[in-house]
C-alpha positions in Angstrom: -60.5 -80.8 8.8 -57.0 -81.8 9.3 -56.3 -82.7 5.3 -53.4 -82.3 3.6 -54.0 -80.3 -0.2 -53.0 -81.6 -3.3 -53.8 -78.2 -5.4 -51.9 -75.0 -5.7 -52.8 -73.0 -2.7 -54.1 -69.3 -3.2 -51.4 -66.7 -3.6 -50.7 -64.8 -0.4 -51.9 -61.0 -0.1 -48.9 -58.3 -1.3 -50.1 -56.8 2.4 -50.1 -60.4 3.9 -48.5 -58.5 7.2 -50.5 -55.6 7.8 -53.7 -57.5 7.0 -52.9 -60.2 9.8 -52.5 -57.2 11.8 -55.7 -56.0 11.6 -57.5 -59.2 11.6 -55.6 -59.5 15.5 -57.1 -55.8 16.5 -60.7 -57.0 16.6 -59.5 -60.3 18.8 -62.5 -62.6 17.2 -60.5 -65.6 16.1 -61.4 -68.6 18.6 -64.3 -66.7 20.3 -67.6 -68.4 21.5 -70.4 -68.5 19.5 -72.4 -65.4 19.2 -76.0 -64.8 18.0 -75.5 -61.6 15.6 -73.0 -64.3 13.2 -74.8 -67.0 13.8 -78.1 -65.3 12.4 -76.1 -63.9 9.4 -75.0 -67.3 8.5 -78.3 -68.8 8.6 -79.8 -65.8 7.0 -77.6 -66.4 3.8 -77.8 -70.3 3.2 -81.7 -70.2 3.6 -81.6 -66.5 0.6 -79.3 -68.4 -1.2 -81.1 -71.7 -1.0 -77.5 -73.2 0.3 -77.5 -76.2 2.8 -73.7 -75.0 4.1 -72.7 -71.5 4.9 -70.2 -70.0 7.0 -68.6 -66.6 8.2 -64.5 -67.2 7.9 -61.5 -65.6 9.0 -58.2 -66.2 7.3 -55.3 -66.5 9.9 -51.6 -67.1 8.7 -52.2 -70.9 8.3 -56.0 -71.7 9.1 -59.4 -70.2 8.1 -61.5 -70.4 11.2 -65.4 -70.3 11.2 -66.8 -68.1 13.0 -70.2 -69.2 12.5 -71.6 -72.0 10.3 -74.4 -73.6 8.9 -74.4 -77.3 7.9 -70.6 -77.8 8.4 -69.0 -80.0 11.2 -65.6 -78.6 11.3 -64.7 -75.0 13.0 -61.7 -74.8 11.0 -59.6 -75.9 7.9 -55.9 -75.9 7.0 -55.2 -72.2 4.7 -53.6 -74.0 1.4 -56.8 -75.6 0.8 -59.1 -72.8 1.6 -61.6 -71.6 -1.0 -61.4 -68.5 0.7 -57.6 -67.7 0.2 -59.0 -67.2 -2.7 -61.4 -64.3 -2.1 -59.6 -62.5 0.2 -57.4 -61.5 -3.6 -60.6 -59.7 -5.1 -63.0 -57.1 -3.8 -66.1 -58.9 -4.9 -67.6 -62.2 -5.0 -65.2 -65.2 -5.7 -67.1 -68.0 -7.5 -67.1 -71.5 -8.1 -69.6 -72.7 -10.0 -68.3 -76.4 -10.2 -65.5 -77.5 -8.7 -64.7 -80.8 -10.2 -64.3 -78.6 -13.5 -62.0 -76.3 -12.1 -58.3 -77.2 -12.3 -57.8 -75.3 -9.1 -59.9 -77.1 -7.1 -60.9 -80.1 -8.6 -58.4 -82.6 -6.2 -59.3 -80.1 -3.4 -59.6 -82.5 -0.4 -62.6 -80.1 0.6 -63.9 -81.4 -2.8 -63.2 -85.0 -3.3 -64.1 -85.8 0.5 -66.1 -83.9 3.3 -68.2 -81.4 2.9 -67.6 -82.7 -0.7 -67.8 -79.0 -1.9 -68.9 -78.4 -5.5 -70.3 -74.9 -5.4 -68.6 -71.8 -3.3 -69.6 -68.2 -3.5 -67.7 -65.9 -1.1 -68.1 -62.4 -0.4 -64.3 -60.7 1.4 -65.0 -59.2 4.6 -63.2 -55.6 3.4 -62.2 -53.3 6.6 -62.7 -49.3 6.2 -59.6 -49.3 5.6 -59.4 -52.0 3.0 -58.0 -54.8 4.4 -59.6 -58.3 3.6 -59.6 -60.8 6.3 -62.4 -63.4 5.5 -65.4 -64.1 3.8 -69.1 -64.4 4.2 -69.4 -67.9 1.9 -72.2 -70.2 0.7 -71.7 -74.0 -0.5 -73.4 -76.4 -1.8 -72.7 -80.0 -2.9 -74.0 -79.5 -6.5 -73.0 -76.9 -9.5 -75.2 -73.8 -8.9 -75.2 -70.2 -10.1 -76.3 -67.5 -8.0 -79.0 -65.1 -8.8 -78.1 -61.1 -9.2 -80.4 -60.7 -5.7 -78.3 -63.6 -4.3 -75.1 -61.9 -4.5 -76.6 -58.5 -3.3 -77.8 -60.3 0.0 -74.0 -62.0 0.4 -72.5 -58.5 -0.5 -74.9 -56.5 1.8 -74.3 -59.1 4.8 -70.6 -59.3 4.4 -71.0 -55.2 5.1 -73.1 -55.8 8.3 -70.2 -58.8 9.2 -67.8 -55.9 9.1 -70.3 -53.4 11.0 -70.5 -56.0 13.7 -66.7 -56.3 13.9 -65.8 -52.3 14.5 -68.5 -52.3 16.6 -66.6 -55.0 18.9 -63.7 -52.7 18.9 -64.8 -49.7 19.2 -66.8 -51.4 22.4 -63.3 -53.1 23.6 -61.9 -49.1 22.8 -64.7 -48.0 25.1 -63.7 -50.5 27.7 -59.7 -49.2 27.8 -60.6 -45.5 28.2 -63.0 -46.3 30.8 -60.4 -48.5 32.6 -57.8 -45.2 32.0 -60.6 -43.1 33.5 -60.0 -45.3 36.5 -56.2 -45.5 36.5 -56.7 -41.8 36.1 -58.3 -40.7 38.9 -56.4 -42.8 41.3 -52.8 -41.3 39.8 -54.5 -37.4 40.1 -56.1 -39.0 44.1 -53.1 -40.8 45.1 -49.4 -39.7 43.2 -50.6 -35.9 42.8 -51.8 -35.2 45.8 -49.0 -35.9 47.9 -46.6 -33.6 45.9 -49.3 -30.6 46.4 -50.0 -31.3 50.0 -46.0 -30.8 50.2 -45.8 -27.8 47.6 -49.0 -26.2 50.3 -47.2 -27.0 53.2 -43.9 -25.7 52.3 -45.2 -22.8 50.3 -46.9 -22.1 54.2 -44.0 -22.4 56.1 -42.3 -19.7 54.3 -45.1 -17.4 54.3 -45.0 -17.4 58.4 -41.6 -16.3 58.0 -40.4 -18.0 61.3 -37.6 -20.0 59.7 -34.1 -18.9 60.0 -32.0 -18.4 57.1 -30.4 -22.0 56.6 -33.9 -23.6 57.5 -34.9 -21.4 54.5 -32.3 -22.5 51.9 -33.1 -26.4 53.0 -36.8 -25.6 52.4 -36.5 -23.8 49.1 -34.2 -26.6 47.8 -36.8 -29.1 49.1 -39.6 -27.4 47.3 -37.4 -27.4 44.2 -37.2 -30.9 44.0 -40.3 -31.7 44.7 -41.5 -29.0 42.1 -39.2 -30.7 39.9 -40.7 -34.7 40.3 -44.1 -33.2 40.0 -43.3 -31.6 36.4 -42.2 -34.9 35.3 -44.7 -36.8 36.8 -47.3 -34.3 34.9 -45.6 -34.5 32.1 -45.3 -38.3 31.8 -49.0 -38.4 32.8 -50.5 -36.3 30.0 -47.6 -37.8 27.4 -49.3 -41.4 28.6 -53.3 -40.0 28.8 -52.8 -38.5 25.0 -51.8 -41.7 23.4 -54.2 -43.6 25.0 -57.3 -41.2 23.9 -56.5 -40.4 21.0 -54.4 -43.2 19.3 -56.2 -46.6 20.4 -55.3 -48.3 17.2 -51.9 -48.6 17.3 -48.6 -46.3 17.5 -47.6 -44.7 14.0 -44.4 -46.1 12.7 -40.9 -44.4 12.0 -37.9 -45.3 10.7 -35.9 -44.3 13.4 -31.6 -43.8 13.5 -31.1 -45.2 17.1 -27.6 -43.7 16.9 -28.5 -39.9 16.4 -31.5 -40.8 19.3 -28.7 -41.9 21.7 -26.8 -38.9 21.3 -30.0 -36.8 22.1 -30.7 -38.5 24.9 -27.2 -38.4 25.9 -27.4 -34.1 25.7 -30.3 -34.5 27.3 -29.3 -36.1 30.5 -25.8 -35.1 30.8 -25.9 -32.5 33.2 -28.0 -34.4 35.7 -25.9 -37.5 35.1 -22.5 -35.0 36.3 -24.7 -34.0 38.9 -24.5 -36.7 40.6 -21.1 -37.9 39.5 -22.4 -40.7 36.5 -21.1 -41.1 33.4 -23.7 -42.1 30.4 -22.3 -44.4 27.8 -24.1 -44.6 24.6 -23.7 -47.7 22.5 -26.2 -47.6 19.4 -23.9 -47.5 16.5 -24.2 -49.9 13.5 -28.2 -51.1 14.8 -30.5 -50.7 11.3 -33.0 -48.1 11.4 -36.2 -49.2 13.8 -39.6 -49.0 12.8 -41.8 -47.5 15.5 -43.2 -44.3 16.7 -39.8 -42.3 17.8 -42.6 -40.3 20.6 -42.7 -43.7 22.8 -39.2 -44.8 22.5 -38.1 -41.3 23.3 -40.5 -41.4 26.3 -39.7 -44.7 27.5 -36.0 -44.6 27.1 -36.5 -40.7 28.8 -37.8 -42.4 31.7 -35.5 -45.3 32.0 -32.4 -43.2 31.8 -34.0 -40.0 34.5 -34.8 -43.6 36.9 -31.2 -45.3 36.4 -29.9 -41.8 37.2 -31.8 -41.7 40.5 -30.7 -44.3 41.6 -27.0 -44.2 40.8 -24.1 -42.3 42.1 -20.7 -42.4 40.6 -21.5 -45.0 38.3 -22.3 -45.7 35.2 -25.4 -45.7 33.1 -25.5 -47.5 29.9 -27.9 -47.5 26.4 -27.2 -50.0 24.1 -28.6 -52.1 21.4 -28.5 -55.5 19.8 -30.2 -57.9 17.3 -31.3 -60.8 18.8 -32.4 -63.5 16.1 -35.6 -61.3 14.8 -35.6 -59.3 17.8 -33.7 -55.5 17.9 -33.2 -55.2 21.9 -32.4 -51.6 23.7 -31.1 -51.6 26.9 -30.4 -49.4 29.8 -28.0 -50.4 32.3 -27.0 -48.7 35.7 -24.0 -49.5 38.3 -26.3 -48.3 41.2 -27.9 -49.9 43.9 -30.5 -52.7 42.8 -33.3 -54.0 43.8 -34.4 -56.6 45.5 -36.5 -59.9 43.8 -39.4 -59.0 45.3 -39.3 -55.2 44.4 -38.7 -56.6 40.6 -41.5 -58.8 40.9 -43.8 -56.2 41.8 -42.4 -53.5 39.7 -45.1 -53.2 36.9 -47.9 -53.8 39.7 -50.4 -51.2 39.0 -51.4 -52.3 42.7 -48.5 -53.1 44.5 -46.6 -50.3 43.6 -44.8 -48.3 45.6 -42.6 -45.1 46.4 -39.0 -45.1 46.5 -36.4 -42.6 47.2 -33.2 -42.3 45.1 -29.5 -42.2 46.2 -29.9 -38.9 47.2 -33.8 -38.6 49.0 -35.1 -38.2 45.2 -38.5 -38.8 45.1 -40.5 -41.3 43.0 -43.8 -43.4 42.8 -43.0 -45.7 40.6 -45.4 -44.5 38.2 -43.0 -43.3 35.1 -41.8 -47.4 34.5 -45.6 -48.6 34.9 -47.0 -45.6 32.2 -43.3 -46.9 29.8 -44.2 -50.5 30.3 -47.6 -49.7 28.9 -46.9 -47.4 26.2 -44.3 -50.4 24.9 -47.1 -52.8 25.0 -48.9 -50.7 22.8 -46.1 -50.4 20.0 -45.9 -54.3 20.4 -42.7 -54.7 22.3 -42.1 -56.0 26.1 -40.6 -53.8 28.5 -38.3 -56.3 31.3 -36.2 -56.1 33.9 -33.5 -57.4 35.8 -31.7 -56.0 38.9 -29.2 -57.1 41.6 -29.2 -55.6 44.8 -25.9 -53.5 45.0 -24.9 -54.2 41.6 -27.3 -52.2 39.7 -30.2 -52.6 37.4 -30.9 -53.7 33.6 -34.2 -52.7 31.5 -34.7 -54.1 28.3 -36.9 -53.1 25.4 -37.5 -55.6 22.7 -39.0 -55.1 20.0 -40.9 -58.0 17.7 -41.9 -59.9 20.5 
């Protein structure tokens, strides 16, 4: 309604953070009107003899209406929300009168349009008991509800809730079925290759035709490709897990960047000498970051096994930063780029494709698309930047 409030606004939520979160998972904010709310509204205001009633949300600085009943206006400014108010309590936040309250009675919802002198409001409680709105009823005279009244706005507000996990767990539905997809055309198109080579090879030695150099080239060959079809497998059910079984969101750690570093660094050492690179590890001094340690050890896994592919006698560099609000990981290699189209197309589910490392190593791509995903889901953004015959940066920022 575009007023500014002369009242104190409601106090914000000690779990302000976590309950903005949740009100983001179920993605109704701004949506189209739908039936289901719209019948709930109507339902209340005609049981609670009420000509205005509305369904709110309470964003960071805005309730929005997701359905209404005898009210113009979709949304209103937070500090002069009535509903600020209920999302403090479990149960119904009243206002009898309004021009007798000293928290409302200069309300600019009161003095002018809808000219508000009675509120009820019922929170909107999650299973997990986070508030994010209110099922409300207004009038423009002092009013009391009766006991059957506030059972109706407390037994609707439930349904309100219902509605909203259903929505989820239907957008939840969606994802798996679109990783059932991505599925199947990984195990049709990036596993079968491998096996068709592992069948072939595994063939050519059981004729026992070849001589004995011809047999050490093929054994090696079969080792490697043994080798990018473990990781591949692995990466794959790593990625498949997370995505059946934690849809909601990663869990959080407080994790020591510096100690993970020097993991990592054992970790990939020997390869690194392998092929003549050096890893340089520069995560001292960073605070502790709060994610799920699994991802960022999987992503920065990947990123490091991929700069190492495509390096030789170079260097390969993790570091970190704080960047305004943002802690930023890096992985840095001195090998051989890419070109601006390859980086455009790099996290193309579609357009990817196979590459070969410095020395024949193989690759599909897949490992950066399954990391760029699994940092999407922890709320980061997973970027690149690469210069052909320079070498190649990926950067992992967090609080994006």
């Amino acid at each position: 309604m575009g007023y500014r409030r002369a009242v104190k606004s409601a106090p914000i939520p000690t779990n302000e953070e976590k309950r903005l979160a949740r009100l983001y998972s179920y993605n109704i904010l701004d949506t189209l009107d739908e039936n289901e709310y719209d019948q709930i509204a109507l339902l209340v205001s005609q049981i609670c003899k009420t000509p205005m009633a509305n369904i709110s949300f309470v964003d960071h600085d805005r309730q929005w209406f997701k359905a209404v009943v005898g009210l113009e206006d979709r949304e209103t400014s937070r500090d002069i929300a009535f509903c600020g108010h209920t999302i403090l309590g479990d149960g119904i936040f009243t206002v009898e009168d309004a021009l007798q309250d000293e928290r409302f009675f200069d309300n600019p919802l009161v003095t002018k349009n809808p000219k508000i002198r009675f509120y009820a409001g019922m929170p909107l409680i999650t299973p997990d008991g986070y508030r994010l709105g209110a099922l409300c009823v207004i009038d423009e005279k002092p009013r009391k509800l009766t006991s059957a009244q506030q059972k109706t706005l407390e037994v609707l507000s439930q349904h309100i809730v219902a509605l909203l996990e259903l929505r989820r767990r239907n957008r939840e539905l969606e994802k798996l079925s679109d990783l059932k997809t991505k599925l199947l055309a990984i195990i049709g198109h990036d596993l079968r290759s491998p096996l068709a080579v592992l069948s072939s090879t595994v063939s050519l030695l059981e004729d026992g035709n070849l001589s004995e150099s011809d047999t050490k080239g093929v054994i090696t060959e079969l080792g490697e490709t043994l080798k990018s079809t473990v990781s591949l497998v692995d990466n794959l059910v790593s990625w498949a897990t997370r995505n059946f079984y934690a849809v909601d969101a990663a869990r959080e750690e407080r994790i020591d960047l510096s100690e993970l570093g020097k993991k990592l660094t054992r970790r990939f050492t020997s390869e690194a000498q392998h092929k003549g690179n050096t890893i340089i590890t520069r995560l001292e001094g960073l605070p502790r970051l709060e994610a799920d340690q699994d991802i960022v050890e999987f992503i920065l896994r990947n990123l490091l096994a991929n700069a190492n592919k495509f390096t030789e006698n170079g260097e390969i560099t993790i570091s970190g930063f704080l960047d305004e609000k943002h802690l930023v990981l890096q992985v840095a290699d001195t090998g051989i780029g890419m070109t601006p189209e390859k980086v455009a197309r790099l996290f193309d589910w579609e357009s990817r494709s196979h590459a070969k490392g410095t020395r024949g190593e193989k690759g599909s791509g897949l490992a950066l698309l399954l990391s760029q995903d699994m940092a999407g889901r922890m709320g980061a953004a997973l970027e690149v930047t690469s210069e052909l015959g320079v070498g190649t940066t990926f950067t992992l920022r967090f609080g994006v």
